[in-house]
Each structure stands twice: as structure tokens, then as C-alpha cells.
N, C-alpha and C positions, 0 to 999 in steps of 0.2 A: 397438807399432803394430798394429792391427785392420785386418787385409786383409778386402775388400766388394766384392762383388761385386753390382751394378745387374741385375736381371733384367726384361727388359720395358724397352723404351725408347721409350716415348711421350713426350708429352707433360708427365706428370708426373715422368717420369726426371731430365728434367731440371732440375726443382728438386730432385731428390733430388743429383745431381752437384754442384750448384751449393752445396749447404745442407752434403754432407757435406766438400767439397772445403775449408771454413771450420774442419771440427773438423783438429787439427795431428795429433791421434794415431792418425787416419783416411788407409788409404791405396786410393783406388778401383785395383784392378787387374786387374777384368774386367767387361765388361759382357755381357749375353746376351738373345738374341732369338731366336723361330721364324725370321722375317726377318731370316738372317745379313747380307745387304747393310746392311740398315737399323742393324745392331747395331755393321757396321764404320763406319758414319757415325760412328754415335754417340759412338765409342770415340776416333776421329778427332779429334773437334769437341771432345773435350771432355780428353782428353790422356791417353786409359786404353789401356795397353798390352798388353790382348789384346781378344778377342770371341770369342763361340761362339754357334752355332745351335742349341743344346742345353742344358738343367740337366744331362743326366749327365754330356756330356763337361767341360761346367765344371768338374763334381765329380771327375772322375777326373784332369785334367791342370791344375788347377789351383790353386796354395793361397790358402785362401781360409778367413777366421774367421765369414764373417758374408755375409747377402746379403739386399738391399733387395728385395722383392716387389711390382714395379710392373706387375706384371700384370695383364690384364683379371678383372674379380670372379669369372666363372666357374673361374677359375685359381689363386686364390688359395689354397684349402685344399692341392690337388694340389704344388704347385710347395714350399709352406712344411715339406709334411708330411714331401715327398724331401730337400729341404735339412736337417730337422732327425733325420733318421734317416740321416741324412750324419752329423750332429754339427756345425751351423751353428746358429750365431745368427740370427735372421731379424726384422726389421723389415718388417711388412706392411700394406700400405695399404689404406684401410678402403672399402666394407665386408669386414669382417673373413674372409666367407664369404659363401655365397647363401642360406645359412639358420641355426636353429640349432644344432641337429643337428651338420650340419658343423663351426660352429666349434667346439663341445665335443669333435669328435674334434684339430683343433688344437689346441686348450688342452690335451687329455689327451697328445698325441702331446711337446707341449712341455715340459711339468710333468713327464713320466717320463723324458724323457731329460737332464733339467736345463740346457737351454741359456736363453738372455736370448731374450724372445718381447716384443716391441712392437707395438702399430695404429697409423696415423700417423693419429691424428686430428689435424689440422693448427693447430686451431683452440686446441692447450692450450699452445700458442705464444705465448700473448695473455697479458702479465704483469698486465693488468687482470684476467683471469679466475681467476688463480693469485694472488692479494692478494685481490678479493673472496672468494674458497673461506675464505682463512685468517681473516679479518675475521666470515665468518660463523662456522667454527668454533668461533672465541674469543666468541660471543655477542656481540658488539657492536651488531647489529640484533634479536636476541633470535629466536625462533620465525620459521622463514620461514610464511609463512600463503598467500600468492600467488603464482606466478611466470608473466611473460607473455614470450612467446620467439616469436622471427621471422627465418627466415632467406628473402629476397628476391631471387630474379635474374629479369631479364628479357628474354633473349635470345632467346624464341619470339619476343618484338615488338620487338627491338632489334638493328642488328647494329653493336654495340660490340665484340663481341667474333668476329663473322665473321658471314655465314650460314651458319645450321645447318640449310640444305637440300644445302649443298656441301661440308659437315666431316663425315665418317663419325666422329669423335670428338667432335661431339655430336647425331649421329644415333643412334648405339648408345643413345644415353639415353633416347631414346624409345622403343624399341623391345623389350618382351619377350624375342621370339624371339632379341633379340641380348645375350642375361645383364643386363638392364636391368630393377630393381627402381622405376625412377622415377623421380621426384623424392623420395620417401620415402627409397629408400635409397644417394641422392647426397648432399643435400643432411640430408635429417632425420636420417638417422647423426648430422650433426654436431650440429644443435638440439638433439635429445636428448640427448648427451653434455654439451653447451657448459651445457643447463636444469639437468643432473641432477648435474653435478658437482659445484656450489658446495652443491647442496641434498641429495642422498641419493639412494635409489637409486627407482625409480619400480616403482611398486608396480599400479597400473592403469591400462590405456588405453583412449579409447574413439574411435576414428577413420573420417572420411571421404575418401575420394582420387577424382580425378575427373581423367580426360585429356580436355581438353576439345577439341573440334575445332580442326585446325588447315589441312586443305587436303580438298579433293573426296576422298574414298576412304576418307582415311586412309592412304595407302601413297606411298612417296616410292622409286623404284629398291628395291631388295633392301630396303626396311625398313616395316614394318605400326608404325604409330604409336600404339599399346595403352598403353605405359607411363603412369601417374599421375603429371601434369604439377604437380597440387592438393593439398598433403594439409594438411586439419585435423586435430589431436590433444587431447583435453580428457585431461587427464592426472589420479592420484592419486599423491603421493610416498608411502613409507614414512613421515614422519614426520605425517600428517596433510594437508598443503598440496596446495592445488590449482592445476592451471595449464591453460596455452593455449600450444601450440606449433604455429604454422602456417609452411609454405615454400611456394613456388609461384616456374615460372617464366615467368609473367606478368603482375611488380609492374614498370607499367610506372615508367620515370623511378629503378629501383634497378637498379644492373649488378651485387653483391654486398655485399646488408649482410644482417649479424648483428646484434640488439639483444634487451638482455635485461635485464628488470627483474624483479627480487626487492624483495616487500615483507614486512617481519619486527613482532615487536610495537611495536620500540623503535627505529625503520630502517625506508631503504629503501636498494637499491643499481641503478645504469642503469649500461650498457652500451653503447655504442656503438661496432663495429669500425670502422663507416666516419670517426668521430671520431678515433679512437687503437685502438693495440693496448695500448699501455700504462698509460693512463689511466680512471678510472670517474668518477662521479659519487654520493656518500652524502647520504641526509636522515638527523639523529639529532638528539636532543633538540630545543632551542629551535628549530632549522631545519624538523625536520619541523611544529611547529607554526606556523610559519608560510608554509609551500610552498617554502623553498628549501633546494637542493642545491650542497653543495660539491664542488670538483673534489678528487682523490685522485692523485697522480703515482705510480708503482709501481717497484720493482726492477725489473731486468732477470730472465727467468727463461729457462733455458734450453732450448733448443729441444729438439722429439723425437729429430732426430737425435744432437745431443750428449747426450741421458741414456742416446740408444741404446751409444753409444761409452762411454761413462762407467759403466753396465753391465756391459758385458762387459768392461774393464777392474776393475771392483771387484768383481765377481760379485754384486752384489746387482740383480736386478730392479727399475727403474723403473715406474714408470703414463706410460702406459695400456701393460698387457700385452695378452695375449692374453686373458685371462679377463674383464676389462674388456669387450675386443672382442664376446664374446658374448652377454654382459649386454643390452649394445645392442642387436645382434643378434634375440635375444628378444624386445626391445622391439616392432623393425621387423616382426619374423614375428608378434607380438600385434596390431600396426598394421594388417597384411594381413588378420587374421582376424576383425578386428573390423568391417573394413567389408564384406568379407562376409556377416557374418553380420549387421550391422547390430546390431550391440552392444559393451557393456562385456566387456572380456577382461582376468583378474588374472593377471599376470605369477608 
């Protein structure tokens, strides 16, 4: 049994309680917050028998193999770097760090002390995206040549999911001053993960971000609305292939899709999360010459948090680790400095 400890109880904690509370050799038995009240809710609501307002004292009075980093970004390196120099396992939600820098001190601080180091990129959850990977592998569509990627919300112009003048938990996203990378590095963490996996590792970027206006000032209570709501990315992979990776959260009529088309010499593969998470769509031989696509049904594959569990039970390291994490990482800090400086930046 792998005792886990929830650190950060937002929002996304609680898909992490809910997701780990599924694996049987998973037992959550503390959760932890700056906001001791908020952390005894937490612990409450969701049947975990302790809480603490602290990582040390978690660390010192509690046993504990392992612990979920659901912390705000800025927190992330700090909080994963004390738990693995504890000698924790630590699953950490992405982005990985605030830069790269940072996350290579993670990835070094993990690598030397030999614990199980995870990103929750959430999106490798998708057993269509885990069959596509393997389908390219094995050459089936031959040479990827193209890839076009989009990930779409729109909650600046939509309140499906609340208004985000009265949620300080998607005001923080707008906002620099408040550890907010943008929509680059909320949502394009995952586009570039979700493009790059099936296809290799990316090699050049060359990108535009733009936070376009959104009230008189720009300023809403405590938050300056700075962060890049836009970002375009014209990408180059390693193996030659070119792409387009755009996010924005002002596609109006989308409240969260991912779509991702890979086209090869002898293939092509579509993606569609808001269709299925388990399903794709291939063109090969006679089909591709005549424009149509077959649907593809996929195994089941298992989630981040069961390979996290399944890790540190087997001692072997899963993907996405941490070195993964920073790869991206890089990406997003190439992303930043490319529009910048208004150019291409090799990775």
C-alpha cells in the first residue's frame, strides 16, 4: 500500500483525491494546505484522516510514501524539492516549474536521490493519444511531415464555467504578478506535450502571444491582467516535420477542446478530445486516396495517477517524469523568448 499525501487543495486536488482514491493500492492519509481550515475541509469531504498547515510538519509526524503537488506554479519546485529530500515520491502538476532552470534543479534533485518523479500532464490519459504514439512508431503512416494542434477555451467570453471576474482561480491566470505564465503555460504545456508526443521531440519554436484587452485598465481588485490570453507557435520537430500549435481563451462556442492532426507519407491521424478520449480517426492507403477516414476504438490505458502508483510499487519510472516536465518547460521559456525578441529560438 503507497501512503499520499494531497498537498494544495484547490481545485484540482480534487480530481487528484477522486482519481487516486480509484487506484486499491493507493491510500490518501493526509492532505495539506497553507490554509489549515481549507485543508480540514478538504480532508473532511473527502474521508482523509489527517491535515496539516505545513510540508514539514506533514513530514515529520506523518508516514507518508509519496505526495501529490497540487500546488500553485510558483510552488512547485520548492514544495517537490523538500518532499524529495525527505525521500518522497512526488507527482507534480504541470507546469512543471516557472522556468527551466528550475525544473532541471527538480529533475537533478530527483534523479540523485532515486525516488519515482511524475508531471500530471493530464492529457496522456487519452488512450487515443497512447495508440496513435504507437501506430506511428511502428510506421504505419510513414514519416510525420505535418502536425496541426489546437487547444480552445473560452471563458473570457463565456460563463460556462463561472465568471472569471469573481473566481480568483481563474483570475490568477491572468495575471503575471500572480505566478501566471498565461495561457502558454496553462494550456500550451499541454499542446505541446499532447503535438510532440506521438511525434518527437521539438526542435524549434517560433511564437507570438498577445493578452488582448479585456476591461477599462486592465486591472480587476488585486489582479493587472498582463498574462497572454493568444499564443501562436510555428514549431520544427527533430525529425524534420513542421507544425502549428495555437491555444487561446477566446474560441468562442469551444469551452475545452484539444484536436490534433498528424499527417505522415503514407497516413494521416485526427484527434478529437471533445469526440472521445479513446477513439481517433486514420487515413491509409485506398482511404487516403480517396479522402476518407476510418474510426480506430483503443485500449484502455492507464491513467497518471495509476502508473504513479505502479512506479513506486515496481520501482521503475513511468512518463511523463520529471525530465519530460522540463523538456516542455524549455519549450514554454523558448516560447517566451521568441516573442520577445520576435524570432525563431532552437531549443
Amino acid at each position: 500500500m503507497v501512503r499520499l499525501a494531497i498537498v494544495g487543495t484547490g481545485g484540482m486536488a480534487v480530481w487528484h483525491a477522486k482519481e487516486f482514491s480509484k487506484v486499491p493500492e493507493c491510500q490518501i492519509v493526509a492532505a495539506c494546505d497553507v490554509d489549515v481550515e481549507k485543508a480540514a475541509a478538504f480532508a473532511e469531504t473527502h474521508g482523509i484522516p489527517a491535515h496539516y498547515g505545513d510540508l514539514d510538519t506533514l513530514l515529520k509526524k506523518c508516514q507518508v510514501d509519496a505526495i501529490a503537488n497540487v500546488t500553485p506554479d510558483p510552488f512547485h519546485a520548492p514544495v517537490s524539492i523538500t518532499a524529495i529530500q525527505a525521500g518522497k515520491h512526488v507527482l507534480c502538476e504541470k507546469p512543471l516549474a516557472v522556468n527551466y532552470k528550475q525544473a532541471m534543479q527538480m529533475v537533478d534533485a530527483a534523479e540523485s536521490a532515486g525516488v519515482i518523479n511524475m508531471v500530471n500532464l493530464t492529457y496522456r490519459n487519452s488512450a487515443a493519444l497512447q495508440n496513435a504514439r504507437d501506430v506511428i512508431a511502428a510506421g504505419e503512416v510513414g514519416p510525420i511531415i505535418h502536425v496541426d494542434m489546437c487547444y480552445l477555451q473560452s471563458w473570457l467570453v463565456s460563463t460556462a464555467w463561472g465568471d472569471w471576474r469573481t473566481k480568483p482561480g481563474m483570475l490568477w491566470r491572468l495575471s503575471t504578478a500572480h505566478g501566471s505564465m498565461g495561457v502558454l503555460g496553462d494550456l500550451g504545456i499541454h499542446a505541446l506535450d499532447f503535438a510532440s508526443f506521438p511525434v518527437g521531440r521539438i526542435k524549434q519554436v517560433n511564437a507570438r502571444l498577445k493578452a488582448f484587452s479585456k476591461i477599462k485598465g486592465e486591472r480587476w481588485n488585486d489582479y493587472t491582467l498582463d498574462a497572454n490570453d493568444t499564443a501562436l507557435i510555428h514549431v520544427e520537430f527533430e525529425n524534420g516535420a513542421l507544425g502549428t500549435i495555437h491555444t487561446t481563451r477566446w474560441a468562442t462556442g469551444y469551452l475545452n477542446t484539444l484536436q490534433l492532426r498528424l499527417f505522415g507519407e503514407k497516413g494521416a491521424i485526427r484527434i478529437d478530445l471533445d469526440r472521445s478520449w479513446d477513439r481517433y480517426e486514420i487515413s491509409q492507403g485506398e482511404e487516403m486516396q480517396k479522402g476518407l477516414w476510418r474510426e480506430v476504438v483503443c485500449p484502455a490505458t492507464p491513467t497518471n495517477y495509476r502508473r504513479f502508483i505502479d512506479s513506486i510499487r515496481t520501482g521503475v519510472n513511468d512518463q511523463p517524469d520529471f525530465r519530460r516536465g522540463a523538456e516542455i518547460q524549455k519549450a514554454l521559456d523558448s516560447c517566451l523568448l521568441s516573442d520577445e525578441r520576435r524570432a525563431p529560438i532552437d531549443l
